[in-house]
C-alpha positions as a Markdown table, in Angstrom:
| # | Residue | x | y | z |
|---|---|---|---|---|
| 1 | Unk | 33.5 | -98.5 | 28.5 |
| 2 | Unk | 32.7 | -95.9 | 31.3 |
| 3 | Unk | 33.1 | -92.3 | 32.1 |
| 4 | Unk | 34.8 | -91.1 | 34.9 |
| 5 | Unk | 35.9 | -87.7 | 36.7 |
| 6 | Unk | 39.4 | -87.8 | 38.2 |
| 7 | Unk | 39.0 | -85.4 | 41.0 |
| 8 | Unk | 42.5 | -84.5 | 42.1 |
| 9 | Unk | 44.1 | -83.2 | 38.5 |
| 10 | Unk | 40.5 | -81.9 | 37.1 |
| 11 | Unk | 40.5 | -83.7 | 33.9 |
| 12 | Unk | 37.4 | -84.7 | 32.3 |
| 13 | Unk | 37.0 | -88.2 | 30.7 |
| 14 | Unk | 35.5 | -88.9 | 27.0 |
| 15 | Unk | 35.0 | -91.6 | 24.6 |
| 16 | Unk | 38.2 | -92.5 | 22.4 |
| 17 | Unk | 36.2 | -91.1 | 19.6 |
| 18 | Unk | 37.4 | -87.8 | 20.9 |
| 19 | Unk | 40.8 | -88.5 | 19.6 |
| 20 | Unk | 42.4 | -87.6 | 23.5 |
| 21 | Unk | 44.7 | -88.8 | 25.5 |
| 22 | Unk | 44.1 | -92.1 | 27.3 |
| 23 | Unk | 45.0 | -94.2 | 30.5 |
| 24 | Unk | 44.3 | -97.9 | 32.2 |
| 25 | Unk | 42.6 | -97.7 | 35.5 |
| 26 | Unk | 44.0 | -99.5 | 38.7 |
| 27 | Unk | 42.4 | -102.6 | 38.2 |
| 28 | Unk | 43.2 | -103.0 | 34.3 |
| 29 | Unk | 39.7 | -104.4 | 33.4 |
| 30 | Unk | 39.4 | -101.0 | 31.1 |
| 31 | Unk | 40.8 | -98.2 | 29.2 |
| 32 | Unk | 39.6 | -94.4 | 30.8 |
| 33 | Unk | 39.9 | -91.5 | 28.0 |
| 34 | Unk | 40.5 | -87.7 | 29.0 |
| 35 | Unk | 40.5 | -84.5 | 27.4 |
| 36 | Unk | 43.1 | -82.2 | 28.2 |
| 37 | Unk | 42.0 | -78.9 | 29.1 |
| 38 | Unk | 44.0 | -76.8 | 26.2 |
| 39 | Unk | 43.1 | -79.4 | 23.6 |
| 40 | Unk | 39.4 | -78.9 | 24.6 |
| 41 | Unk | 39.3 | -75.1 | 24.4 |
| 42 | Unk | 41.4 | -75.3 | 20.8 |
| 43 | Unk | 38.1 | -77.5 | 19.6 |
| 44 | Unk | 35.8 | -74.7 | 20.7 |
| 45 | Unk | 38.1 | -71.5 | 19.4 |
| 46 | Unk | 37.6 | -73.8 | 15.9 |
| 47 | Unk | 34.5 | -74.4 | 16.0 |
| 48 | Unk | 33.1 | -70.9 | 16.5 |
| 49 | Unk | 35.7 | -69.4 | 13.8 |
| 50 | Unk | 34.0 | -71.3 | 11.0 |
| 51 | Unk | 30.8 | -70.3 | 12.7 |
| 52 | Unk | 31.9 | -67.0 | 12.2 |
| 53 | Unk | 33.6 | -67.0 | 8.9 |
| 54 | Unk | 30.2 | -69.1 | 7.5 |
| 55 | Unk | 27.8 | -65.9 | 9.2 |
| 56 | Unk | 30.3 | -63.6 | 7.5 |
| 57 | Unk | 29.6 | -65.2 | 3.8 |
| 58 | Unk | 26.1 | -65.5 | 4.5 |
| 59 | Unk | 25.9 | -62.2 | 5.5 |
| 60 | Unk | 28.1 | -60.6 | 2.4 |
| 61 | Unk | 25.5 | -62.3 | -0.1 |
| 62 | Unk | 22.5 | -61.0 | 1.6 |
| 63 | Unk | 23.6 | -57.6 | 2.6 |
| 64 | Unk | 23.4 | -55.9 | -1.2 |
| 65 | Unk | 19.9 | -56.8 | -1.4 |
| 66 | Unk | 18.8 | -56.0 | 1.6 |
| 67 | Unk | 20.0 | -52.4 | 1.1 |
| 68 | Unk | 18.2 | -52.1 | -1.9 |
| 69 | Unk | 15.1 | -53.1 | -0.6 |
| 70 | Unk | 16.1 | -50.4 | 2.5 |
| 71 | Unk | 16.5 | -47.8 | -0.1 |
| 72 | Unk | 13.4 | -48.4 | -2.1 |
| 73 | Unk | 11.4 | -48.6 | 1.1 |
| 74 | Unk | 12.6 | -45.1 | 1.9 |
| 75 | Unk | 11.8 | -43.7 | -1.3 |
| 76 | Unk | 8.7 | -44.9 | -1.5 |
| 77 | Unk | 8.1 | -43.7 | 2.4 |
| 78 | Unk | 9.6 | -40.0 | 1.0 |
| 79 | Unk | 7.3 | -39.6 | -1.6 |
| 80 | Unk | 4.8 | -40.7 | -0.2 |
| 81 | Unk | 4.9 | -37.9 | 2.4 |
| 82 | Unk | 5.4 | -35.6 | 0.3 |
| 83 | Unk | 2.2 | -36.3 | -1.8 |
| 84 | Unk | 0.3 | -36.2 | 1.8 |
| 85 | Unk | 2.1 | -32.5 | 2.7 |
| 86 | Unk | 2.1 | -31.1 | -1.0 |
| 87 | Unk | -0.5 | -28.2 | -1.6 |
| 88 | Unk | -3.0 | -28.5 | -3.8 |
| 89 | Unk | -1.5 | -25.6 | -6.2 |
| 90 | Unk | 1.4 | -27.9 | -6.3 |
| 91 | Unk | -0.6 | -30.7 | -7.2 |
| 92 | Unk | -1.9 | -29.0 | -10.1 |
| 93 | Unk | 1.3 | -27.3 | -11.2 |
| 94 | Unk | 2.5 | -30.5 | -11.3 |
| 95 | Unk | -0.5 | -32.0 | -13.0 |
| 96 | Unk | 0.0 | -29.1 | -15.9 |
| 97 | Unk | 3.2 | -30.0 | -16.5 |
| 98 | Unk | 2.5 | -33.7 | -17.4 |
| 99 | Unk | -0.4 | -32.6 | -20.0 |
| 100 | Unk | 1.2 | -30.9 | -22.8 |
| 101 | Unk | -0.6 | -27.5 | -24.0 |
| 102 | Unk | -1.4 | -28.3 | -27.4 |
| 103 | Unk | -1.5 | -31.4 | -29.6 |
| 104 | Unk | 1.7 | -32.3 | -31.4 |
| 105 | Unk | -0.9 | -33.0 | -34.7 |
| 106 | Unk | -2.7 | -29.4 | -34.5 |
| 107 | Unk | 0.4 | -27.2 | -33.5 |
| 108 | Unk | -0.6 | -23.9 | -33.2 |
| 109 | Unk | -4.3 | -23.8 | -32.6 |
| 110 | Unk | -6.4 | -25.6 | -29.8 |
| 111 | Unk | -9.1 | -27.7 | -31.0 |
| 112 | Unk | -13.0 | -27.8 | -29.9 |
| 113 | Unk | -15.1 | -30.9 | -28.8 |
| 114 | Unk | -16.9 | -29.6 | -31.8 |
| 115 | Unk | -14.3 | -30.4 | -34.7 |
| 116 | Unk | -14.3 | -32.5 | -36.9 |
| 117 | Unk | -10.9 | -34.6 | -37.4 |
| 118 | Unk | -10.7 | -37.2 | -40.1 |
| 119 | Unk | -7.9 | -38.8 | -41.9 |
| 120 | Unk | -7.0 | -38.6 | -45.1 |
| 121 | Unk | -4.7 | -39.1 | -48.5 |
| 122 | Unk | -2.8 | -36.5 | -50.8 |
| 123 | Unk | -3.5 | -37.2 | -54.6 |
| 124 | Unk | -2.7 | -35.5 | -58.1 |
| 125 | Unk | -5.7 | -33.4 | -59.1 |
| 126 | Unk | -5.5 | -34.6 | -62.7 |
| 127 | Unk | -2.5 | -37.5 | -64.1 |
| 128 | Unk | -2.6 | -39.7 | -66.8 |
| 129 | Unk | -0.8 | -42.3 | -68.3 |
| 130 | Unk | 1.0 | -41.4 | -71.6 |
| 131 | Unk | 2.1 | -44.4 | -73.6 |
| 132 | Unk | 4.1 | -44.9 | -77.3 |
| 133 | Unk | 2.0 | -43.8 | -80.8 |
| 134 | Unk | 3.2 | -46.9 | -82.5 |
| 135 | Unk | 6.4 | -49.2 | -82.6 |
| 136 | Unk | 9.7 | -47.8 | -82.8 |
| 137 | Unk | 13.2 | -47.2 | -81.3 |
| 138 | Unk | 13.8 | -44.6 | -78.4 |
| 139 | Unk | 16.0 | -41.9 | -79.3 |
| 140 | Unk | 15.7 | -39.6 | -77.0 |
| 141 | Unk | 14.4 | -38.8 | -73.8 |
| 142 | Unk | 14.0 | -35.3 | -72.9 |
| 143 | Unk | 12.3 | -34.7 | -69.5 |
| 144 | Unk | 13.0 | -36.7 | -66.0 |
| 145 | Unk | 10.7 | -37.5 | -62.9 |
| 146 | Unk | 9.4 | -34.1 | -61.1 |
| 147 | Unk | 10.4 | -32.0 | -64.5 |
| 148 | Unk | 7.6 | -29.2 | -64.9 |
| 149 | Unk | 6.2 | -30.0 | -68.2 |
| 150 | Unk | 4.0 | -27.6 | -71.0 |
| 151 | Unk | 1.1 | -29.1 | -72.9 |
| 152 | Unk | 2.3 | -30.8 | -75.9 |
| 153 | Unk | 6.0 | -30.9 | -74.9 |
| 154 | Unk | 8.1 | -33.7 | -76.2 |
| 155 | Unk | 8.8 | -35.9 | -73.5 |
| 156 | Unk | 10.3 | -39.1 | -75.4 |
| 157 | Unk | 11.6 | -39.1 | -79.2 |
| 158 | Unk | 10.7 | -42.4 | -80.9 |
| 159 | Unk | 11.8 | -43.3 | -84.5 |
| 160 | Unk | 9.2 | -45.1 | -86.4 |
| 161 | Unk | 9.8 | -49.1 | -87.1 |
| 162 | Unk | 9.3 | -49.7 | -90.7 |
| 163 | Unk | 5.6 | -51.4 | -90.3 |
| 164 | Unk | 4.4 | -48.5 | -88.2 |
| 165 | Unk | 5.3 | -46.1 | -90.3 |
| 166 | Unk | 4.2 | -48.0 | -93.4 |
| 167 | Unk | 0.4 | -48.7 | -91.3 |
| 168 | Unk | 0.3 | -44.9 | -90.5 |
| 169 | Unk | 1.5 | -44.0 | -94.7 |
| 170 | Unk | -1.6 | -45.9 | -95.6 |
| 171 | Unk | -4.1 | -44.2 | -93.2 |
| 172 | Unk | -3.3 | -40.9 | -94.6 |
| 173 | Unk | -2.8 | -42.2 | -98.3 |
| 174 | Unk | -4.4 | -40.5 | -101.2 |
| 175 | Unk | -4.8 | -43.7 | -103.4 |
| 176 | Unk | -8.1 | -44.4 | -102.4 |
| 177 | Unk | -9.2 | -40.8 | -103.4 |
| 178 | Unk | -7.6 | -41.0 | -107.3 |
| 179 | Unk | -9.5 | -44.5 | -107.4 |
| 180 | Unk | -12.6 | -42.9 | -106.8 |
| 181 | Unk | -11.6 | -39.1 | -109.2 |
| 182 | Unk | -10.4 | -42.1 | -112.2 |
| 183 | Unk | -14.0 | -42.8 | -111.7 |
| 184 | Unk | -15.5 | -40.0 | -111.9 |
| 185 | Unk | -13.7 | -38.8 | -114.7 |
| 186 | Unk | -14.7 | -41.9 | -116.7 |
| 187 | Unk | -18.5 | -41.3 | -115.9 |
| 188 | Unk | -17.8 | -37.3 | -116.9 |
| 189 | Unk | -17.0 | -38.3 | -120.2 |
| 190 | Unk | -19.7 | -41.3 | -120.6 |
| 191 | Unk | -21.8 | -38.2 | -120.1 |
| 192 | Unk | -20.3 | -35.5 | -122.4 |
| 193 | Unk | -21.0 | -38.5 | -125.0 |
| 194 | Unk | -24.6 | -38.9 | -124.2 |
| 195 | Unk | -25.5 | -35.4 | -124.1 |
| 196 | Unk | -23.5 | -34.9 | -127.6 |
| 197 | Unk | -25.9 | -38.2 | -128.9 |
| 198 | Unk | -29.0 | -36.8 | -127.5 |
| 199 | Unk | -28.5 | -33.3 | -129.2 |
| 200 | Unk | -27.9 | -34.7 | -132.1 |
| 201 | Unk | -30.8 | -37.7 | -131.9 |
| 202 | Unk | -33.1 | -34.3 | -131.1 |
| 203 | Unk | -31.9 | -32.8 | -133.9 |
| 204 | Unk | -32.7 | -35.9 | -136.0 |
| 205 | Unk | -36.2 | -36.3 | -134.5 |
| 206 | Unk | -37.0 | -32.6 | -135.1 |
| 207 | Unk | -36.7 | -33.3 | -138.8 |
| 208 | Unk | -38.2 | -36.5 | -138.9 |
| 209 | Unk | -34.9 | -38.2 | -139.3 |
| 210 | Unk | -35.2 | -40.3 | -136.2 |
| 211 | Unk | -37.9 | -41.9 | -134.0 |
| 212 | Unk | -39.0 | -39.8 | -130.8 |
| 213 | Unk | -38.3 | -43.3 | -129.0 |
| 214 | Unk | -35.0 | -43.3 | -129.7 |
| 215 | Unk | -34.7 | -39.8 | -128.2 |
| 216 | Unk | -36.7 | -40.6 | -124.7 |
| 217 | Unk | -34.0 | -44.0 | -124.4 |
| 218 | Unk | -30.9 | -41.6 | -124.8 |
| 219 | Unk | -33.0 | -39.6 | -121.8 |
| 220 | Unk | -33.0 | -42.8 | -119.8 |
| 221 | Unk | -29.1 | -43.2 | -120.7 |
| 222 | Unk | -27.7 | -39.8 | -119.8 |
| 223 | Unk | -30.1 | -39.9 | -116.7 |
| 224 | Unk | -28.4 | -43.6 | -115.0 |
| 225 | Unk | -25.0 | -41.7 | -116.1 |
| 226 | Unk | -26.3 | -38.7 | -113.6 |
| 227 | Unk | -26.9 | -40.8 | -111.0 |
| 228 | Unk | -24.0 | -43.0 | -111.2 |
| 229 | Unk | -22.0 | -39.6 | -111.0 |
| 230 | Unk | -23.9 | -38.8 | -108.1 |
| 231 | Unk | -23.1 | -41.8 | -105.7 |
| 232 | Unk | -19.6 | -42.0 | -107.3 |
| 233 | Unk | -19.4 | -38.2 | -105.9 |
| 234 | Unk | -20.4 | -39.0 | -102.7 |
| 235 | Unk | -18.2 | -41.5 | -102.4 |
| 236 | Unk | -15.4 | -39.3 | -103.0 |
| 237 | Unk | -16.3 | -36.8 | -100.6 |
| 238 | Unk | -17.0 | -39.9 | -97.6 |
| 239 | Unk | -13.7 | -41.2 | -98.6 |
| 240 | Unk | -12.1 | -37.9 | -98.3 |
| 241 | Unk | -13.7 | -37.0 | -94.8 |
| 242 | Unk | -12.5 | -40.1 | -94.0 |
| 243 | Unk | -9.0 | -39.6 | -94.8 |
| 244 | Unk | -8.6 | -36.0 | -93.1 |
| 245 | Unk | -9.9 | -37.6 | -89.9 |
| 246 | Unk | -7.3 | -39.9 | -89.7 |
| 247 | Unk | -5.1 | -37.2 | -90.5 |
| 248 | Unk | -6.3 | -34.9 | -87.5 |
| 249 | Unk | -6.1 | -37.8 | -85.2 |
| 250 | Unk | -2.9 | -38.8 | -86.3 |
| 251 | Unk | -1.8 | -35.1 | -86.0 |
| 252 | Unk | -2.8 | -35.6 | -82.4 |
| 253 | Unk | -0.3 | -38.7 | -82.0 |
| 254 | Unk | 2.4 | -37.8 | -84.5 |
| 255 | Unk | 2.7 | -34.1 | -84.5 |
| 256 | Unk | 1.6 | -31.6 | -86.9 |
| 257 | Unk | 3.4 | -32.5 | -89.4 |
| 258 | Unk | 1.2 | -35.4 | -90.3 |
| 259 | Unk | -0.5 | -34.7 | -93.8 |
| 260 | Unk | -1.7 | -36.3 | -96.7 |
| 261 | Unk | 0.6 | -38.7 | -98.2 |
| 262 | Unk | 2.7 | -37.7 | -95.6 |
| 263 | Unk | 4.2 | -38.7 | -92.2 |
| 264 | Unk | 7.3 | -38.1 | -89.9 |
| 265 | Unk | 10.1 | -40.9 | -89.2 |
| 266 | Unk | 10.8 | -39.4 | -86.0 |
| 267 | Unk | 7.5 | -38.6 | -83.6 |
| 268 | Unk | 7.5 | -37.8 | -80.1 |
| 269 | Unk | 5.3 | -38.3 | -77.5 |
| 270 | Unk | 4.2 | -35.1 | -75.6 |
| 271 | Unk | 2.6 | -34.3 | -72.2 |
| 272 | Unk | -1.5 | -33.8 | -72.8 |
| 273 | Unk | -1.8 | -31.1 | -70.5 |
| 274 | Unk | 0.4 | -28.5 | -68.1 |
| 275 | Unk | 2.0 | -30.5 | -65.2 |
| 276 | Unk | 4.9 | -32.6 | -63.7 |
| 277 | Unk | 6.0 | -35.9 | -64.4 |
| 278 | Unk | 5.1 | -37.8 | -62.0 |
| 279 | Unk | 6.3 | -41.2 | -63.0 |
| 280 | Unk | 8.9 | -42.8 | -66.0 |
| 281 | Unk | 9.2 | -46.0 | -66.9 |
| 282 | Unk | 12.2 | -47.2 | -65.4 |
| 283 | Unk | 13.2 | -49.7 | -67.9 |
| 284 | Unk | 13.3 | -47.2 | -70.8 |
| 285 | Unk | 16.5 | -46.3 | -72.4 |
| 286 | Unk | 18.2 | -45.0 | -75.5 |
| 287 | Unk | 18.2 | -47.2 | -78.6 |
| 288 | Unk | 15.3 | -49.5 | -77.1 |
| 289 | Unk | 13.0 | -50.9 | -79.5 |
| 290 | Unk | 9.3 | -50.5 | -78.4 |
| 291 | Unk | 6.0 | -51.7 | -79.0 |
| 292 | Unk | 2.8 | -49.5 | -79.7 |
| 293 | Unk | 1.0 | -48.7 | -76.6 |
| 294 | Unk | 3.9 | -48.8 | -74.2 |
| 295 | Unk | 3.5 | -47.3 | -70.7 |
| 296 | Unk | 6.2 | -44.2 | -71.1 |
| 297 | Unk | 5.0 | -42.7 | -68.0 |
| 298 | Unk | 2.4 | -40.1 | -66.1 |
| 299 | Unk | 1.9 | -36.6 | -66.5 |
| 300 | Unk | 0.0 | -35.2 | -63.2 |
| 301 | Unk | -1.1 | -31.9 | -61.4 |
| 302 | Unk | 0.6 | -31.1 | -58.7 |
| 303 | Unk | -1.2 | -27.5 | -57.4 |
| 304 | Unk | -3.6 | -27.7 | -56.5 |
| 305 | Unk | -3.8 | -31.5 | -54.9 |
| 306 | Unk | -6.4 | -33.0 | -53.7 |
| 307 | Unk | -7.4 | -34.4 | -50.4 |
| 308 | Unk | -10.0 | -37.9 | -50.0 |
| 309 | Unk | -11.4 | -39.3 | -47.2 |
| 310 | Unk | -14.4 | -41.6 | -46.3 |
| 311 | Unk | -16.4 | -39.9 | -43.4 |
| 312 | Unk | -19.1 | -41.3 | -41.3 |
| 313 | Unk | -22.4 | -40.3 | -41.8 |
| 314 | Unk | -22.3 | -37.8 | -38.7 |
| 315 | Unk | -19.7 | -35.9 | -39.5 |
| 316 | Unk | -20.3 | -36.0 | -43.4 |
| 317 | Unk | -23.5 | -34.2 | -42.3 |
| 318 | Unk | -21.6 | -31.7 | -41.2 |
| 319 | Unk | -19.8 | -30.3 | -43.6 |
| 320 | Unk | -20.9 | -28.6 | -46.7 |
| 321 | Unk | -18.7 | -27.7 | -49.9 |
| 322 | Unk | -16.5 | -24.5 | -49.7 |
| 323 | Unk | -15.8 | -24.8 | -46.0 |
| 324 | Unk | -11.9 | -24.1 | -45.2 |
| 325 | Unk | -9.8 | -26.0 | -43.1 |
| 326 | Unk | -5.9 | -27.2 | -42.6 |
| 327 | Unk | -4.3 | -30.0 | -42.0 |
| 328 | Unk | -1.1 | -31.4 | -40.8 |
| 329 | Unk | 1.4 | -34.6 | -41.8 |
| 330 | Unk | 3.9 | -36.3 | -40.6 |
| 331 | Unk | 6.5 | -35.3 | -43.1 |
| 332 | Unk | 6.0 | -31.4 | -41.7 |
| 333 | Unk | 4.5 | -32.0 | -38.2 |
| 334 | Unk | 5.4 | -28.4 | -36.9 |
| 335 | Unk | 3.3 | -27.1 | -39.8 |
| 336 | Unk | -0.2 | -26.0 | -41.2 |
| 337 | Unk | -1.2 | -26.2 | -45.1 |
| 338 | Unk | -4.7 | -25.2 | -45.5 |
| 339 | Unk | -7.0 | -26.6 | -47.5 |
| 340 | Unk | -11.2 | -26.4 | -48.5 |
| 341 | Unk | -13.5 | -29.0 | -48.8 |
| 342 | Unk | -15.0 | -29.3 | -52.8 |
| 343 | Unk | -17.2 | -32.2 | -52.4 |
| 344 | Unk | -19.1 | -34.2 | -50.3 |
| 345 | Unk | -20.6 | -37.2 | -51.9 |
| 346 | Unk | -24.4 | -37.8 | -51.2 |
| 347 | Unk | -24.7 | -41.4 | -51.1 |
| 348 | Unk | -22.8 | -43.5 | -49.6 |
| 349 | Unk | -20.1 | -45.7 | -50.7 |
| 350 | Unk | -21.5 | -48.8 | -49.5 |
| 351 | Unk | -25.3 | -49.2 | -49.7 |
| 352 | Unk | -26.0 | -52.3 | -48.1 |
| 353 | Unk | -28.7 | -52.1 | -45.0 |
| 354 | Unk | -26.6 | -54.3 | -43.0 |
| 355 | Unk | -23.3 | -51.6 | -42.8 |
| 356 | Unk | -22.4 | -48.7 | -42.0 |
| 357 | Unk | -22.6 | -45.2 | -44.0 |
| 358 | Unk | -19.6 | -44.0 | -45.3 |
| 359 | Unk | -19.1 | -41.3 | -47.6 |
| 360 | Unk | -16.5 | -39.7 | -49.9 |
| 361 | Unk | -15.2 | -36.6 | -49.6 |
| 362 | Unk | -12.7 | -34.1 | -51.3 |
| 363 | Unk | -10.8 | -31.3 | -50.8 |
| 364 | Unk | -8.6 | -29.1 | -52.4 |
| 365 | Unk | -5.3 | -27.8 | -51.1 |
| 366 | Unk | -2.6 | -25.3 | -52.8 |
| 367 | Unk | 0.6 | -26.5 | -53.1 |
| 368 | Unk | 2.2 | -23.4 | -54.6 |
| 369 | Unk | 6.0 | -24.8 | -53.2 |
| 370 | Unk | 5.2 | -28.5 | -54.2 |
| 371 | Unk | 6.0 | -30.0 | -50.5 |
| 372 | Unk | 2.9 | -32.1 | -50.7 |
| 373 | Unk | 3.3 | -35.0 | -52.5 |
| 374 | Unk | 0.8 | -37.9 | -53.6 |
| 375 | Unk | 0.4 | -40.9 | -50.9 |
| 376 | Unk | 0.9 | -38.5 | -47.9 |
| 377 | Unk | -1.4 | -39.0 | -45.0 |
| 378 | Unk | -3.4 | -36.4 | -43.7 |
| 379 | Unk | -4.8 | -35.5 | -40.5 |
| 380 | Unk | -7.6 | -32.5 | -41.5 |
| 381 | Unk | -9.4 | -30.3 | -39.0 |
| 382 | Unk | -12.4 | -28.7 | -39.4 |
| 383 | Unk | -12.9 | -25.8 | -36.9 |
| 384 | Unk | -16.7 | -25.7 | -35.9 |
């Protein structure tokens, strides 16, 4: 197959691939293939429309990046000129504003390279556990957690179980002491006898009636009769010492109205000393049958409270007891409570050569309005 170029009509000639229009030549040996004219400029008005419409997506998936990029670039170029044409009092207005004034944790007072900041922990200044007297059955309980308490005010009612109160009855009974007076009052009449036989044996003896042997062996008697009154007496009085001891100490546990041969059904436990309770047990209700040394709760100081910490040995050197400070907490971080230090340990907690010194350290702090509460964490500052 050939190409040729008919001159007179213009047309140009292309393969039959082209899908055109065709014609024999003169001689008939072979097939010529032309492309009309408007069929050849339809092709090219096709082609360049899905050029255009394939730019046109291209360009709609790359433009909204590209005008980010644009916009960064000119932010970027805008502040950066104006760092280069700001003033320097600008700079440092600007500067000032970033840096607050004044620590959020020390509001109120600006602190010195020289203070010393430590942290700390809020504790009672005095608690203790209270637990049950003996076994018995809860009847009442009288106080709740955070209740201001007086010393020796009920704070549980407990009725005495039947063994209990039969193991306290004992302690305080008086059957050891009539034991011991059935005693004596047997030896105090052994001895009016052998005082009666040894007047009359003296008698005897002064008239020649009886031998003076007889006389010094009724001696002998009536003395072993003094002496055996004698240990038997202070027996009594050990055994009776004994007894009001257990009273008093029962009168501690019980109440007062422990006595001899005597003791309450219904005791109560009381709070040792002026406070708050700080803790009940939470399992403790009406009617509940208890054992004998059962944790009932804590009784604890709230004002003042106490403050501890562990310092390091440079800033435990520091300080000396009856310096004031404050502090702050997170529970109240736009205020101060102030505080004083009341001892600083002089050895240090751990001794070894091969760690480092750390030593305790106390302070007191007021709580007249009973904010501060045990477990807080403390940030304290001493001014220097």
């Amino acid at each position: 197959m050939r190409l040729r170029t008919v001159t007179p009509r213009g047309r140009l000639f292309f393969p039959r691939s082209l899908n055109m229009t065709s014609r024999s030549s003169s001689s008939g040996s072979s097939r010529d293939i032309f492309i009309h004219p408007t069929s050849m400029l339809r092709n090219i008005l096709t082609s360049a429309w899905r050029a255009a419409c394939v730019l046109a997506f291209l360009f709609a998936l790359c433009a909204p990046g590209f005008a980010q990029n644009q916009t960064v670039t000119e932010t970027e170029t805008g502040q950066s000129a104006a760092k280069e044409n700001a003033t320097p009092s600008a700079i440092n207005s600007t500067a000032l504003e970033a840096v607050p004034a004044e620590s959020p944790s020390t509001p109120g007072k600006a602190l010195n390279p020289d203070d010393i900041i430590f942290q700390g922990k809020l504790y009672s200044s005095r608690k203790e556990q209270v637990s049950t007297s003996g076994a018995g059955r809860i009847k009442d309980i009288h106080v709740s957690v955070g209740d201001e308490v007086k010393e020796d005010q009920p704070l549980v009612s407990i009725e005495l179980l039947e063994p209990a109160y039969k193991k306290f009855l004992k302690d305080v009974s008086s059957e050891p002491l009539i034991d011991i007076e059935n005693q004596l009052a047997e030896v105090d009449a052994q001895l009016r006898e052998a005082r009666r036989t040894l007047d009359e044996l003296q008698v005897l003896a002064d008239n020649d009636f009886a031998a003076p042997a007889s006389v010094r062996d009724q001696k002998t008697k009536l003395d072993l009769l003094q002496r055996k009154r004698d240990s038997i007496q202070r027996n009594y009085s050990n055994v009776k010492t004994a007894i009001q001891d257990r009273i008093e100490s029962l009168r501690e546990i019980l109440g007062d109205d422990v006595d001899l041969d005597h003791v309450p059904r219904v005791v109560s436990v009381d709070a040792p000393f002026d406070g708050h309770v700080l803790q009940l047990n939470p399992d403790f209700y009406v009617g509940q049958d208890v054992p004998e040394g059962m944790n009932i709760g804590i009784v604890g100081v709230l004002d003042p409270m106490v403050i501890r910490a562990h310092l390091f040995e440079l800033e435990a050197s520091r300080i000396v007891p009856g310096e004031e400070c404050y502090f702050t907490l997170g529970a109240y971080p736009d205020r101060q409570f102030p505080a004083k230090v009341s001892y600083v340990s002089l050895t240090p907690i751990s001794p070894g050569l091969d760690q480092p010194s750390y030593y305790d350290v106390e302070l007191s702090a007021p709580n007249p309005d009973l904010l501060l509460r045990e477990g807080f964490k403390v940030e304290v500052v001493i001014q220097k």
